[in-house]
ZALOTI-559666 format. One record per residue: y, x, z of N, C-alpha, C, O, CB in turn. Coordinates in steps of 0.2 Angstrom, whole numbers, padded with zeros to 4 digits, always signed. Glycine has a CB too. Layout:
% ZALOTI-559666
YXZYXZYXZYXZYXZ ...
//
This chain:
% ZALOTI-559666
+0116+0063+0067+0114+0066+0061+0118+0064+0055+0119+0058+0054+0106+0064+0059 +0121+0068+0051+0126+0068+0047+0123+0072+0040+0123+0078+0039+0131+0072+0050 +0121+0067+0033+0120+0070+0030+0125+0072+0025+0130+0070+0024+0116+0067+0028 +0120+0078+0022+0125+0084+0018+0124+0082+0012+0119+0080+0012+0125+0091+0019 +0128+0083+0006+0130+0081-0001+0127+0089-0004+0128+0095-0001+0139+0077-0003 +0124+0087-0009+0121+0094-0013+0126+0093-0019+0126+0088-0023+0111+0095-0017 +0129+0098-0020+0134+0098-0026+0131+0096-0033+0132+0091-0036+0137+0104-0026 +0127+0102-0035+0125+0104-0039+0118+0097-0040+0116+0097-0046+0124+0112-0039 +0117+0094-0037+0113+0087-0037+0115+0080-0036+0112+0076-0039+0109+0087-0032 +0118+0079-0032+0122+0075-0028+0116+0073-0023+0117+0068-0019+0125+0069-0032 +0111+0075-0024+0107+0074-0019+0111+0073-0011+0116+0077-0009+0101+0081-0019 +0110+0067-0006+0110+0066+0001+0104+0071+0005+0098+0069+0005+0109+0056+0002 +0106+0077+0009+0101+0083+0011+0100+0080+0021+0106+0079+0024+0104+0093+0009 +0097+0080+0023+0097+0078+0030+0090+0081+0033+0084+0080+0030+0097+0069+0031 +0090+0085+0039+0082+0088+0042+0079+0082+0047+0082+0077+0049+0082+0096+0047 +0074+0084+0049+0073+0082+0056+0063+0079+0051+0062+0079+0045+0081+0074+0061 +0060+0077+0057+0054+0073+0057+0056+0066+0056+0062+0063+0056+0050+0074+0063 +0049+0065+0053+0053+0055+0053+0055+0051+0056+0059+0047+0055+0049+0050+0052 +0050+0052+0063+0053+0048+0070+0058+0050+0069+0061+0046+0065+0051+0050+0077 +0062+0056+0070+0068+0056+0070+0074+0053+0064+0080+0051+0065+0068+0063+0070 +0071+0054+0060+0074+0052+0052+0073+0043+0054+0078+0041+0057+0068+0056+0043 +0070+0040+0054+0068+0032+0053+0067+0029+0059+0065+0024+0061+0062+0030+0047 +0067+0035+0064+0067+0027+0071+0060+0026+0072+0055+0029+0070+0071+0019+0070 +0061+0018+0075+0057+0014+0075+0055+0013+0067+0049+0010+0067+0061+0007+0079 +0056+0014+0064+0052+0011+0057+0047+0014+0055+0042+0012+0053+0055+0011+0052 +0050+0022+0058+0041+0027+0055+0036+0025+0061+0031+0029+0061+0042+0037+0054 +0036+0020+0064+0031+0018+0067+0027+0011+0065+0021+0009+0067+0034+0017+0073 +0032+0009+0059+0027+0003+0056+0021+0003+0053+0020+0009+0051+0030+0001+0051 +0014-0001+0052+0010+0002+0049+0009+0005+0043+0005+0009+0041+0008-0001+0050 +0014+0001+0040+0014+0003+0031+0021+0008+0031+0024+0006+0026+0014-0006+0025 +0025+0012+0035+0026+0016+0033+0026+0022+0031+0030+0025+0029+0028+0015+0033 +0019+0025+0031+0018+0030+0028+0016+0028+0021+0015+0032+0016+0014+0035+0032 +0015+0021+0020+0011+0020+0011+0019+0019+0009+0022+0022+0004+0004+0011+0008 +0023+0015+0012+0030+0016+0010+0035+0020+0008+0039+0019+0003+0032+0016+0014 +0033+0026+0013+0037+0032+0010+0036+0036+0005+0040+0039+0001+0038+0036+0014 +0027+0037+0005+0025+0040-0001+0026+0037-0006+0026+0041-0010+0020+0040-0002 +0027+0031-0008+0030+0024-0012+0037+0028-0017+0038+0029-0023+0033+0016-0006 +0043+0029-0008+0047+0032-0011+0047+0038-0014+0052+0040-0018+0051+0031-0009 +0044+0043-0012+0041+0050-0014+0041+0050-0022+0045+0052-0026+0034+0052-0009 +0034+0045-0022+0032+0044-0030+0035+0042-0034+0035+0044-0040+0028+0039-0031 +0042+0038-0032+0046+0035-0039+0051+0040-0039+0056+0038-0042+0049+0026-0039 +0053+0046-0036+0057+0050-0039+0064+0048-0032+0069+0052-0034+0059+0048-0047 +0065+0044-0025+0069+0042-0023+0070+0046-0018+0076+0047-0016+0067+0036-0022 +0063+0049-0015+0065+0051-0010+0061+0060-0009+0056+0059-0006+0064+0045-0005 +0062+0065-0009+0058+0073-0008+0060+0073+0000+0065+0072+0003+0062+0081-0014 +0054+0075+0003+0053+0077+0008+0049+0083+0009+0043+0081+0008+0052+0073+0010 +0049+0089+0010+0046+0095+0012+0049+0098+0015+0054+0100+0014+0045+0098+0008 +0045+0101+0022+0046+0104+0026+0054+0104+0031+0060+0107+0032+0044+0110+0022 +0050+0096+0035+0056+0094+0038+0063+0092+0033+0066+0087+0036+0058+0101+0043 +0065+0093+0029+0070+0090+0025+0071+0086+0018+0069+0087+0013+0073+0095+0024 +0074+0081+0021+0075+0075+0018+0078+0074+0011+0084+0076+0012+0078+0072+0023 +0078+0073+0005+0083+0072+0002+0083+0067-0003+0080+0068-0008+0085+0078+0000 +0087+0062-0004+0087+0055-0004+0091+0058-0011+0096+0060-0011+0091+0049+0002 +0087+0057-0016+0088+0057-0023+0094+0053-0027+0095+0046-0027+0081+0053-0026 +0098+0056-0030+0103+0051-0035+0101+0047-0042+0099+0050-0047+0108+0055-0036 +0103+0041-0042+0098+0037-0050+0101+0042-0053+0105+0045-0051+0100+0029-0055 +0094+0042-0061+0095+0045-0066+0102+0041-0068+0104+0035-0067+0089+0045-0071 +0105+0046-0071+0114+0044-0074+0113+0039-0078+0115+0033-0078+0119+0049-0079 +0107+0043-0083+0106+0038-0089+0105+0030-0088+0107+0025-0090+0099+0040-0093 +0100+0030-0083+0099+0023-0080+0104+0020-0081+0106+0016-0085+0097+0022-0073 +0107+0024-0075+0113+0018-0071+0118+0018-0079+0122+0014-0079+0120+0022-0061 +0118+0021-0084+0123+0020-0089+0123+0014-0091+0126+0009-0092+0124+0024-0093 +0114+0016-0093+0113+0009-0098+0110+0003-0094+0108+0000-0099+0108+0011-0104 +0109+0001-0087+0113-0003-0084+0118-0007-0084+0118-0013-0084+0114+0000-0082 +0126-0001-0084+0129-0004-0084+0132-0008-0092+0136-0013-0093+0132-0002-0081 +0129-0002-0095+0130-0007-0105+0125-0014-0104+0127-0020-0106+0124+0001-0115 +0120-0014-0101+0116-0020-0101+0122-0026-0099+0124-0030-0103+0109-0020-0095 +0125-0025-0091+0128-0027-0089+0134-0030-0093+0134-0036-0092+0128-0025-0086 +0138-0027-0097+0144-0028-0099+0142-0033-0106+0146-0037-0107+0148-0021-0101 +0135-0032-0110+0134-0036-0113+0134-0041-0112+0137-0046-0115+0131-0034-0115 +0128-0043-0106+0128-0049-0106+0135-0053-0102+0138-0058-0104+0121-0049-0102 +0136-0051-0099+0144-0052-0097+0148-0056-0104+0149-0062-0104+0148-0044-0096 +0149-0051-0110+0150-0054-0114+0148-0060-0119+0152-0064-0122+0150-0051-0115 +0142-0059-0119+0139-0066-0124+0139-0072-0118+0138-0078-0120+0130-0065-0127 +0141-0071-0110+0141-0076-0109+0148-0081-0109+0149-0087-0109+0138-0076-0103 +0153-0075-0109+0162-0077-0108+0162-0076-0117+0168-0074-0118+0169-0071-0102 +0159-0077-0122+0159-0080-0128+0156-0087-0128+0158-0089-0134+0156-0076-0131 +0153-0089-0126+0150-0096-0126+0154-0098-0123+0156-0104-0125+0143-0097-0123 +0160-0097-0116+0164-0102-0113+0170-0101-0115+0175-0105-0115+0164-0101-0105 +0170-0093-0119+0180-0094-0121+0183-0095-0116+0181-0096-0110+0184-0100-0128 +0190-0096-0120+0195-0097-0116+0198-0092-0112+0198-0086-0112+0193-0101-0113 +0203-0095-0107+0206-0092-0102+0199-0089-0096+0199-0083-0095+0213-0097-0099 +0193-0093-0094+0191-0089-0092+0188-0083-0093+0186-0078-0089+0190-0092-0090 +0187-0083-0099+0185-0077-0102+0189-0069-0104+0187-0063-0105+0181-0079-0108 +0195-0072-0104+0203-0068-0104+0203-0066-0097+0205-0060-0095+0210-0074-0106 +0201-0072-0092+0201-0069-0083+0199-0064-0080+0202-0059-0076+0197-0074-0077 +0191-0064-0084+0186-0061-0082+0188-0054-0085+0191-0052-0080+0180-0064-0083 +0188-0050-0089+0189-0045-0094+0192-0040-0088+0198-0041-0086+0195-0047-0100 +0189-0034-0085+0192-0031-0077+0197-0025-0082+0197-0020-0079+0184-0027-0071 +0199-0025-0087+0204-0023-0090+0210-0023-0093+0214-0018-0094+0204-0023-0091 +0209-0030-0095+0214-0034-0097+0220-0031-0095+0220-0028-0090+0213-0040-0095 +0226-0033-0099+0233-0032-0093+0237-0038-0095+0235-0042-0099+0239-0025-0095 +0240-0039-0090+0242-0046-0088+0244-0049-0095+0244-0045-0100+0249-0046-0081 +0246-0056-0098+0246-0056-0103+0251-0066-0101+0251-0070-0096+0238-0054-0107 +0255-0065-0106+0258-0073-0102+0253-0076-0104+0248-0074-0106+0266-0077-0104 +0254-0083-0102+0251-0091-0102+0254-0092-0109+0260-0091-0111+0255-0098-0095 +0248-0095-0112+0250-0098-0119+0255-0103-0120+0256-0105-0126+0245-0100-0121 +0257-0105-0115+0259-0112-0120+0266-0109-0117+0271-0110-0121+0256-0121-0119 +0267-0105-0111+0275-0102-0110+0277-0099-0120+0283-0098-0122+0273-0093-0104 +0271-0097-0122+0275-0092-0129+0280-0098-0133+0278-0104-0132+0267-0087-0138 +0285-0098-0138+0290-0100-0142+0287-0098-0150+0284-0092-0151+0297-0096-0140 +0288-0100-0153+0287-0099-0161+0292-0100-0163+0293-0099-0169+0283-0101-0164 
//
């Protein structure tokens, strides 16, 4: 089984029943409260045999990654320095300080 990409979604689209879909797992006792679980939070639509595994809201994952970079920041402000020059995934190479001349 090879799932298909929805362009216009990015939705992951796959058919079959659950046994088929999860195996041994849709035999657990809790997963049908499981799946409805993921149903409910937006993760996973299932109707009529087909699967389709939800992509995060953009917005999320944006402001995510702004959370991310912030805190990132205020922590390589507290340590300075070169490690916080290291860490910077943009940076372009820069010499060693004490190589420069005045």
């Amino acid at each position: 089984m090879i799932p298909q990409l929805e362009p216009d979604s990015l939705a992951l689209v796959v058919s079959g029943d659950t046994a088929s879909l999860f195996g041994v797992d849709a035999e657990h006792p809790r997963f049908e409260k499981d799946f409805a679980s993921l149903v409910a939070a937006g993760i996973f639509e299932y109707e009529d045999g087909i699967l389709r595994v939800l992509p995060a809201d953009k917005d999320e994952v944006a402001a995510h990654a702004a959370r991310g970079f912030t805190d990132r920041a205020q922590y390589f402000a507290g340590v300075g320095g070169d490690e916080a020059v290291e860490a910077l995934p943009w940076r372009s190479p820069q010499p060693e300080l004490s190589s420069l001349r005045v």
